[in-house]
C-alpha positions in Angstrom: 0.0 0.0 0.0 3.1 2.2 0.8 3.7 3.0 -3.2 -0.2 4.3 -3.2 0.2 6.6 -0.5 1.2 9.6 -2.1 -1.8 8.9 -4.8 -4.2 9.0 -2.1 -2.3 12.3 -0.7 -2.1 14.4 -4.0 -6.1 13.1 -4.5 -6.8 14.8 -0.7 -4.7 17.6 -1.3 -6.4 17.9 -4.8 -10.1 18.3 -3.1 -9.3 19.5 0.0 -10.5 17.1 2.1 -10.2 18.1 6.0 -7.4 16.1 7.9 -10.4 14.2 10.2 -12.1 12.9 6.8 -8.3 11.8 5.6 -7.8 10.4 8.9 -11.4 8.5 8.1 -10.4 7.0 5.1 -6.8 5.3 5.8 -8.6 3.9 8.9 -11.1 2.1 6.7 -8.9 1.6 4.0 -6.1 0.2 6.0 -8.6 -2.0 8.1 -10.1 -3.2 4.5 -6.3 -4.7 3.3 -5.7 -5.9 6.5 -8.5 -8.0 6.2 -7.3 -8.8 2.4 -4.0 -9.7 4.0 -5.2 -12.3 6.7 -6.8 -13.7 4.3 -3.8 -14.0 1.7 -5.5 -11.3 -1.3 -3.3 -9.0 -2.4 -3.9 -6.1 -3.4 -3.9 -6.2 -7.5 -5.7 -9.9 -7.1 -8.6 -8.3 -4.8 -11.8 -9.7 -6.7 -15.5 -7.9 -6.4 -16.2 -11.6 -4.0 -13.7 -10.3 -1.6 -15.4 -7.0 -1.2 -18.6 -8.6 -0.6 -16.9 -10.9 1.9 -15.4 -8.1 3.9 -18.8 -6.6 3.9 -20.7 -9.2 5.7 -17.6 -9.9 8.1 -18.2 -5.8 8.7 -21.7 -6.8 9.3 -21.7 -10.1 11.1 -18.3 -9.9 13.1 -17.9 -6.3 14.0 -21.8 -6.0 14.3 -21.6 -2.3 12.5 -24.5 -0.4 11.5 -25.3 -0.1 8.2 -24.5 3.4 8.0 -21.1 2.7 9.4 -20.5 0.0 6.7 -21.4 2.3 3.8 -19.0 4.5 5.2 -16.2 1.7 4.1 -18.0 0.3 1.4 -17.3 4.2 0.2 -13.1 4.2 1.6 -13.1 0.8 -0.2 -14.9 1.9 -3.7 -12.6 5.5 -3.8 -9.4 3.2 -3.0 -10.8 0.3 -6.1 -11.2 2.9 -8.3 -8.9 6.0 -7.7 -6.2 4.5 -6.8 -5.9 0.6 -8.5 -8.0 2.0 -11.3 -10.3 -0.6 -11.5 -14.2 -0.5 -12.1 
C-alpha cells in the first residue's frame, strides 16, 4: 500500500479534504487490506467476492450499523477505483 500513499495524498490535497475525513479514510482503507492480508489477497488480485466478503464480516463480526459500513463500502470503492484504477 506504501507506493499508493502519495496517490491517495495528492487526490486529498487535490479536493481539499479536512485532515479528520483523511484520517477516516486510511482507517477504513487500511482495516479493509488488512483483512485482504489475513486472508492471503493481495492487493492487485482483490476480486468484487472479496469485497462482498469483507462486507458481511463488517456486518456479522464487527456488528456495525449499516451506515457505518457504507461508510467503508465508500473508503473501499474511492481506493478500487482511484487508486488501482479498477471499475
Amino acid at each position: 500500500m506504501k507506493q499508493y500513499d502519495k496517490k491517495i495524498e495528492l487526490f486529498f490535497d487535490l479536493k481539499g479534504t479536512p485532515d479528520s475525513s483523511r484520517e477516516s479514510y486510511w482507517r477504513r482503507i487500511r482495516a479493509f487490506l488488512s483483512f485482504m492480508q489475513n486472508s492471503n489477497i493481495s492487493i492487485e488480485d482483490i476480486k468484487e467476492e472479496d469485497i462482498q466478503q469483507y462486507i458481511l464480516f463488517l456486518k456479522k463480526e464487527k456488528g456495525l450499523s449499516t451506515g457505518t459500513i457504507n461508510k467503508y463500502i465508500s473508503s473501499i470503492r474511492f481506493s478500487y477505483t482511484f487508486v488501482l484504477e479498477k471499475d
